[in-house]
C-alpha angles and dihedrals in degrees: 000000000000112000104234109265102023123135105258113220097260089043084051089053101044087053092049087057100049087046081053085063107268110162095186153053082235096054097042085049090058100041090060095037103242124149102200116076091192093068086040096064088033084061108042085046086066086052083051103049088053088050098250099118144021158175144170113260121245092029135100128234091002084126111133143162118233089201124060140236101257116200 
């Protein structure tokens, strides 16, 4: 079982790719190889709402992570 508030796999690999550099939910979409935006931004929205990405709404390749790559 999951621990509430725990980052979920696809939730860890959206935010490494947004960590990659991905700027987008496209790109995050194709970093980690998924072919439904919907779920993308359903996803990310999840990284957002713990504090851990964000972006300012309306506008493209604002995507950015609020944590940083250590090591």
């Amino acid at each position: 079982m999951t621990p509430p508030g725990a980052i979920l796999g696809e939730e860890t690999r959206a935010l490494l790719a947004v960590v990659a550099g991905a700027q987008t939910f496209n790109d995050v979409a194709r970093l980690c190889g998924w072919k439904s935006r919907a779920s993308t931004y359903r996803i990310v929205s999840r990284l957002r709402n713990k504090g851990l990405v964000a972006w300012e709404s309306g506008r493209s390749g604002t995507l950015r992570p609020l944590v940083e790559q250590v090591g």
